[in-house]
C-alpha positions as semicolon CSV with decimal commas, in nm:
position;residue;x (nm);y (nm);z (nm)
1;X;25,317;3,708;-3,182
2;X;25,498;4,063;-3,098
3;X;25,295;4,303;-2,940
4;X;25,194;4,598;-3,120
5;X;25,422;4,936;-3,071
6;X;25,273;5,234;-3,015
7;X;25,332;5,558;-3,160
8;X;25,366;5,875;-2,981
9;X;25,367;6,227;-3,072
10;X;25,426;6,518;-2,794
11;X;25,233;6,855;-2,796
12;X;25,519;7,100;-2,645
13;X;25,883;7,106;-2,567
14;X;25,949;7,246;-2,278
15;X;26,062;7,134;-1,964
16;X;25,778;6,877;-1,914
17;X;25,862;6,681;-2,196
18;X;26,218;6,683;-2,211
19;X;26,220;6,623;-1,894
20;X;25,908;6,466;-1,738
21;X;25,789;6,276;-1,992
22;X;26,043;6,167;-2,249
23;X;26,265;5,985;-2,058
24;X;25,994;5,744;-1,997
25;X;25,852;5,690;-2,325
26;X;26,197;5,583;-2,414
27;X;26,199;5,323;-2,191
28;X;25,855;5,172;-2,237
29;X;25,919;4,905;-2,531
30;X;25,521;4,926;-2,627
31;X;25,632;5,254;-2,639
32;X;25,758;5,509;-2,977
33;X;25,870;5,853;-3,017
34;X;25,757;5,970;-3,301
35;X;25,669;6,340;-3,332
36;X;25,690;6,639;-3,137
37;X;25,497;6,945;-3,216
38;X;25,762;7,274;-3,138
39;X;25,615;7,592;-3,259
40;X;25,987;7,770;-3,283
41;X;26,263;7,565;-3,238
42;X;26,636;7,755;-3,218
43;X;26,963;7,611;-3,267
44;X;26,994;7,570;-2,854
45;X;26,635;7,403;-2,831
46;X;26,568;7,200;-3,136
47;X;26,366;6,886;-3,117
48;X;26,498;6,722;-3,437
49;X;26,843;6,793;-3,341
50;X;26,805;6,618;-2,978
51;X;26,614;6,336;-3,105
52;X;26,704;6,248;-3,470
53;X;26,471;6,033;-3,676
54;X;26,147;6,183;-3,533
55;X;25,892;6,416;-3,727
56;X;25,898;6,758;-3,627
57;X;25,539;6,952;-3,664
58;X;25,495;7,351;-3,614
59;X;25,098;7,264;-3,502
60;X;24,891;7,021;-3,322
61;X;24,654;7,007;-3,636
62;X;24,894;6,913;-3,831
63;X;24,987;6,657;-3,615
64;X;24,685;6,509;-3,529
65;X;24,598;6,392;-3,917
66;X;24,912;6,167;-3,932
67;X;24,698;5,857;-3,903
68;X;24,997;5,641;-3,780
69;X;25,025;5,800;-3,423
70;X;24,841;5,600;-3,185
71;X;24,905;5,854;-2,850
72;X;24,916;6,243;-2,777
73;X;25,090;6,406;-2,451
74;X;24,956;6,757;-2,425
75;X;25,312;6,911;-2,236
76;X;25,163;7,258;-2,305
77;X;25,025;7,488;-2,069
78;X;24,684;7,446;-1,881
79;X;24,468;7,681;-2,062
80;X;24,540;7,519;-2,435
81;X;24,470;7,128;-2,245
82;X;24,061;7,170;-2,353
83;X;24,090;7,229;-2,697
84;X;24,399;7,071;-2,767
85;X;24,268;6,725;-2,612
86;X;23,970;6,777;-2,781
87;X;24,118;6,809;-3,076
88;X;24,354;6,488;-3,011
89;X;24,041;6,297;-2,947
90;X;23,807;6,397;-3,227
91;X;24,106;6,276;-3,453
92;X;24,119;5,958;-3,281
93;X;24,404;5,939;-3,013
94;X;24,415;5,820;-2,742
95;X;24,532;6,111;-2,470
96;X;24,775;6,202;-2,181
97;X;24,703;6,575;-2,100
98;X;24,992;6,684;-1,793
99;X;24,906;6,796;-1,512
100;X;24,689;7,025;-1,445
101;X;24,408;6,831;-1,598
102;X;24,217;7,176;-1,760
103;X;24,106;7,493;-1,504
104;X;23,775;7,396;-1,467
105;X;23,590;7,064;-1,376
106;X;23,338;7,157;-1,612
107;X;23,613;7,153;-1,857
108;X;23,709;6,807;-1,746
109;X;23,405;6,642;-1,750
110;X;23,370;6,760;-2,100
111;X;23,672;6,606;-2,184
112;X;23,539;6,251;-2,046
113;X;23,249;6,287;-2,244
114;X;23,415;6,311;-2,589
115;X;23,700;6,070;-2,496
116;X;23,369;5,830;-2,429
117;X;23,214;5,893;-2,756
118;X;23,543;5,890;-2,924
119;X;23,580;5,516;-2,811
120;X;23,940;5,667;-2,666
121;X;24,141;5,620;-2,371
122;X;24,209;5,972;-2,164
123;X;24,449;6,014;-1,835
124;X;24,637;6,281;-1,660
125;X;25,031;6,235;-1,549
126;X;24,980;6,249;-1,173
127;X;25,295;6,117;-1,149
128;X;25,369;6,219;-0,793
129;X;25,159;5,911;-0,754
130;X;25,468;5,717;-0,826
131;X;25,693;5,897;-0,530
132;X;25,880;5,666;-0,385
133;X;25,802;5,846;-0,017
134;X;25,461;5,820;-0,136
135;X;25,443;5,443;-0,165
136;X;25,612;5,438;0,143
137;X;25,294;5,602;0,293
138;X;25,059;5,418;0,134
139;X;25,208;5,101;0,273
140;X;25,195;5,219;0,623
141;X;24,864;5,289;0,556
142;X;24,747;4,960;0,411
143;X;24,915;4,785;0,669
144;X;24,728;5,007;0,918
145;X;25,077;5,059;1,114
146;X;25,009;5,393;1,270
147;X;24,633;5,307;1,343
148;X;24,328;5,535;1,276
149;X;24,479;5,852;1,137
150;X;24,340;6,179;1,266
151;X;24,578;6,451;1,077
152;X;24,778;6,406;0,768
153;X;24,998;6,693;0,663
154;X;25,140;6,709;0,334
155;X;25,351;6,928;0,213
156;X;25,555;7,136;-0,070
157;X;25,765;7,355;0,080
158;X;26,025;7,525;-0,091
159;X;26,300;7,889;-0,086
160;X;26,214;8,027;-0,375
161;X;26,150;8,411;-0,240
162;X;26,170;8,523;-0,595
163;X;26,019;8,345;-0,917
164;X;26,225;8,139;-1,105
165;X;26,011;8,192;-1,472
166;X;25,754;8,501;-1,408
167;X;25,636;8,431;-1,766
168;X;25,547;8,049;-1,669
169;X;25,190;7,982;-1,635
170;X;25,231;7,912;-1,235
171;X;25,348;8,238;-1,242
172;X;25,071;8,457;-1,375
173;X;24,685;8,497;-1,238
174;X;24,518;8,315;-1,556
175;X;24,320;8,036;-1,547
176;X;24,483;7,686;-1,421
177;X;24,802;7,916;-1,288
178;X;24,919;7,958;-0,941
179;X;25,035;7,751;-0,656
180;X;24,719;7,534;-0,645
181;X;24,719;7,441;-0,962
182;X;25,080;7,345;-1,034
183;X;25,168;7,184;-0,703
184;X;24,844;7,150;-0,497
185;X;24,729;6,945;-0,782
186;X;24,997;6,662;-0,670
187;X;24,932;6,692;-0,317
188;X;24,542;6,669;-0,330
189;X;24,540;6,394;-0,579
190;X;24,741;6,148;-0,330
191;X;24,522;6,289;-0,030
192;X;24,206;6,158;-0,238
193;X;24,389;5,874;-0,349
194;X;24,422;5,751;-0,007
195;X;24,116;5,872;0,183
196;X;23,861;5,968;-0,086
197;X;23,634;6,295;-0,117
198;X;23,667;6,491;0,201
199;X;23,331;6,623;0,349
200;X;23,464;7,011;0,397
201;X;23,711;7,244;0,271
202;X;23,946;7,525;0,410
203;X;24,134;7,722;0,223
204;X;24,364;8,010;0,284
205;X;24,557;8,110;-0,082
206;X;24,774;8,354;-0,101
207;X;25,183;8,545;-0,163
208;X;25,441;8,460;0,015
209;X;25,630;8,696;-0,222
210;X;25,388;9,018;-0,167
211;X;25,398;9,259;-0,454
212;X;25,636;9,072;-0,627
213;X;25,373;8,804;-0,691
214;X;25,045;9,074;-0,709
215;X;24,740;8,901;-0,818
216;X;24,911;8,506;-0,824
217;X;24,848;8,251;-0,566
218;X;25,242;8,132;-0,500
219;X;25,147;7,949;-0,162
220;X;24,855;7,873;0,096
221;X;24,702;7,606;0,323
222;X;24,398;7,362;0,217
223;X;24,217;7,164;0,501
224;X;24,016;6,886;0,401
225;X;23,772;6,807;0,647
226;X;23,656;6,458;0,659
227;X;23,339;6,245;0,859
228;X;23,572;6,024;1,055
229;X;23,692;6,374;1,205
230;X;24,050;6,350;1,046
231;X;24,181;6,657;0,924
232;X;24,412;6,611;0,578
233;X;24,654;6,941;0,502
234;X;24,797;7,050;0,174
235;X;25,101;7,296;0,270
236;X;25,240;7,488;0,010
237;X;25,505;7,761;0,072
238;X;25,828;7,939;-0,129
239;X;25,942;8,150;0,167
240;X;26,046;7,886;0,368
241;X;26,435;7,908;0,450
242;X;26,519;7,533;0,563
243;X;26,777;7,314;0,467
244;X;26,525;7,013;0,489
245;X;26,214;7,078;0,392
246;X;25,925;6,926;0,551
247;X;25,772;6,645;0,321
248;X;25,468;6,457;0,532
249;X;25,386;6,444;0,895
250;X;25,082;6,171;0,940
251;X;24,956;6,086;1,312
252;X;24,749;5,834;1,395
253;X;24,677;5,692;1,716
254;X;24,960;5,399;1,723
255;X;25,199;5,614;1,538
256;X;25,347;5,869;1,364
257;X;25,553;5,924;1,026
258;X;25,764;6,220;0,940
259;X;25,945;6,298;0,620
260;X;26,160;6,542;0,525
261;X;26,324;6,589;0,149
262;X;26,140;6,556;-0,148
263;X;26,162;6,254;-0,377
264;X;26,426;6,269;-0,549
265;X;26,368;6,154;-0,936
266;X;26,265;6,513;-1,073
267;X;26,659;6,612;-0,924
268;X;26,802;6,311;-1,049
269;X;26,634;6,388;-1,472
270;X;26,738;6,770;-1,443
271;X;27,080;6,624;-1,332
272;X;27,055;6,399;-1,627
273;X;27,064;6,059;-1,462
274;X;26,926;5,783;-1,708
275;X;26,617;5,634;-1,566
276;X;26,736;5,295;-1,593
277;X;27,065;5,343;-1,461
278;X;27,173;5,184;-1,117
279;X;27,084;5,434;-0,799
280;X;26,763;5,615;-1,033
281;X;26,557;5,701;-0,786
282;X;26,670;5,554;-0,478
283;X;26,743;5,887;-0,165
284;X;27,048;5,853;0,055
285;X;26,964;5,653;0,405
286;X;26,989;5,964;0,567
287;X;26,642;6,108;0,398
288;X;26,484;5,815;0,561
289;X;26,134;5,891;0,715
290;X;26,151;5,889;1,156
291;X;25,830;5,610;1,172
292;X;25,686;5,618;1,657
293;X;25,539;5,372;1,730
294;X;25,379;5,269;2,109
295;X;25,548;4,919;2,210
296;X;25,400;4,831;2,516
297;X;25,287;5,157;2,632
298;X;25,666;5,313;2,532
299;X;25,640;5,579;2,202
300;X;25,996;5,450;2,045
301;X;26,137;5,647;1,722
302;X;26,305;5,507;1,435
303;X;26,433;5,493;1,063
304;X;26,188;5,389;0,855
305;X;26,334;5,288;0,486
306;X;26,192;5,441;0,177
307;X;26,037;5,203;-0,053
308;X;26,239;5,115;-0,338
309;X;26,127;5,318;-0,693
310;X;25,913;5,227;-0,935
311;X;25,959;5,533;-1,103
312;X;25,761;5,705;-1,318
313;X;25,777;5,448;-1,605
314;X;25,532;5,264;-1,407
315;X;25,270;5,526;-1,516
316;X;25,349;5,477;-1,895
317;X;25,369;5,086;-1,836
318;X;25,045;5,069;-1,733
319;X;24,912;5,338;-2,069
320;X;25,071;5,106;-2,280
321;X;24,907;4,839;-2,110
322;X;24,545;4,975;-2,136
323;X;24,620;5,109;-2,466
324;X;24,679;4,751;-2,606
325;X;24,338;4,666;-2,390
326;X;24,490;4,512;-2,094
327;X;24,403;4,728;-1,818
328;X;24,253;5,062;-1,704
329;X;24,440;5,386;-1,694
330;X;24,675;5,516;-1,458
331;X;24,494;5,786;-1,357
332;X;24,102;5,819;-1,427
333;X;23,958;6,114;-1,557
334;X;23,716;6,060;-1,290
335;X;23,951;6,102;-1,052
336;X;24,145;6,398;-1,244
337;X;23,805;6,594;-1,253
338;X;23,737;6,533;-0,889
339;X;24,115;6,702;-0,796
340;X;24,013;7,010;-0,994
341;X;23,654;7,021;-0,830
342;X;23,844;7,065;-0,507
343;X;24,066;7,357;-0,633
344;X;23,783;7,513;-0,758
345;X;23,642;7,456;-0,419
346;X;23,945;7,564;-0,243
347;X;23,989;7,913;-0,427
348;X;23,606;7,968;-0,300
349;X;23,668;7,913;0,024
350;X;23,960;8,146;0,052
351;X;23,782;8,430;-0,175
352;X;23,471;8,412;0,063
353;X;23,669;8,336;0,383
354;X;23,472;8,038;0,454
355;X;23,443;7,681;0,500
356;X;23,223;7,496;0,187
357;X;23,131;7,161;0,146
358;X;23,214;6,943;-0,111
């Protein structure tokens, strides 16, 4: 008996879901593009025209009373993800809302509530989950290669001294905008993923850009303090003039892993590389990570390959897969909610210039 195929309709069409999320859909057979909400489409950005066959809707209500979609990405930005999840879920789909989750954990746990009551499943594309350098981390980790780690530095470093969009939501002081939000989002999510809750927070948010940037967060530091005495440290900067930028520096006390580069899939989809085609994914042998390690009492440096990619699809495999009732979500709410806990945590700490505990 054939599996059942899934319908999807996309909320937004910007460059998260031509870019981020489309590509992957495609390529999910439990998978269907169906709809795509665009308020205004033009002749240069028209929905229908890039992807014939679908159904094109001006409004998420609309959308949500065509009874044979099955799944709704929210692609829109952060402060619509509440009501337009809510709405979503009171209409009985099941829901992928992007990254950030909402602005507030208050908002999130909300969210979990109805998607509970509902009877509907509800996840959030933390897709830098999927990072190939990432994975690479995680199994150094697991395999408890560098020992008991006592600082982990992550970071998203970038030369961006003046904003690419100022009208993006990243770009203006509103609620779920800001450095934190759009990037630290990614970074504390994998901290957590690997380490859990952290006992204390440290936060210093701020401009790299000055006046340019007046009243946004574009970059600051987080320190997560945790029991075992480790110190985790989300890095975010857009003044930083290097060629390579830093990626993760992790120490531990029979090692030590450094990365430079960022993963490469988001440059390989703006390119417009097929996510199936041969190479998707995979960085250059010279982007390897440097992995120290003591051999009998000698600290000796070397390559360390990057684990192959699962890509991205993996997060929408494993929807489908819980969708059809075969396995949890990608990413829990739980989790989600947690992540934005800690921004909200983080921004407190740097208003108050103090440490708080989580």
């Amino acid at each position: 008996m054939a599996s059942k195929t899934f319908n999807v309709g996309i909320i937004g069409y910007g460059l998260s879901a031509k870019i981020f999320h489309i590509p992957f859909i495609q390529v999910v057979s439990d998978f269907n593009l169906y709809a795509i909400v665009q308020r205004q489409p033009t002749p240069e950005k028209d929905a229908c025209q890039d992807h014939p066959g679908i159904k094109s809707y001006r409004t998420a209500e609309e959308m949500v009373r065509d009874a044979s979609i099955d799944v709704v990405v929210i692609t829109t930005p952060p402060t619509t993800h509440f009501e337009l999840a809510e709405l979503a879920l009171e209409h009985g789909k099941h829901v992928i809302v992007e990254k950030p989750f909402v602005p507030t954990s208050s908002e999130a746990n909300s969210l979990i509530s109805i998607a509970k009551k509902s009877n509907r499943l509800l996840t959030v594309y933390q897709n830098r989950r999927y990072d190939s350098d990432f994975l690479t981390l995680h199994h150094l980790l697991s395999t408890h290669t560098l020992g008991r780690i006592v600082e982990f530095e992550s970071h998203f470093d970038r030369y961006k001294p003046s904003p690419t969009n100022s009208k993006a939501w990243k770009s203006r002081p509103e609620p779920g905008g800001g450095a934190i939000y759009d990037l630290g989002t990614h970074l504390i999510d994998q901290i957590v993923l690997l380490f859990g809750q952290p006992k204390k927070i440290t936060a210093f948010l701020g401009s790299q850009r000055g006046e340019k940037e007046a009243g946004c967060e574009d970059s600051g530091t987080v320190l997560l303090h945790y029991d075992n005495g480790m110190m985790a440290s989300v890095k975010i900067a857009v003044v930083s003039a290097e060629i390579a930028q830093l990626r993760f520096w992790v120490r531990g006390e029979w090692g030590a892993y450094r990365k430079y580069h960022e993963d490469c899939q988001e440059a390989h989809l703006t390119q417009g590389r097929k996510v199936e085609e041969s190479g998707f994914g995979v960085e250059p042998e010279e982007w390897y990570g440097i992995l120290t390690t003591v051999d009998d009492g000698i600290l000796v440096a070397r390559p360390f390959p990057t684990a192959q990619p699962v890509s991205y699809k993996a997060f929408y495999t494993q929807f489908a897969q819980a969708v059809a009732g075969r396995g949890e979500v990608p990413v829990k709410p739980e989790d989600a909610s947690a992540v934005i806990r800690l921004i909200e945590l983080a921004k407190q700490s740097s208003d108050e210039g103090r440490t708080v505990d989580v």
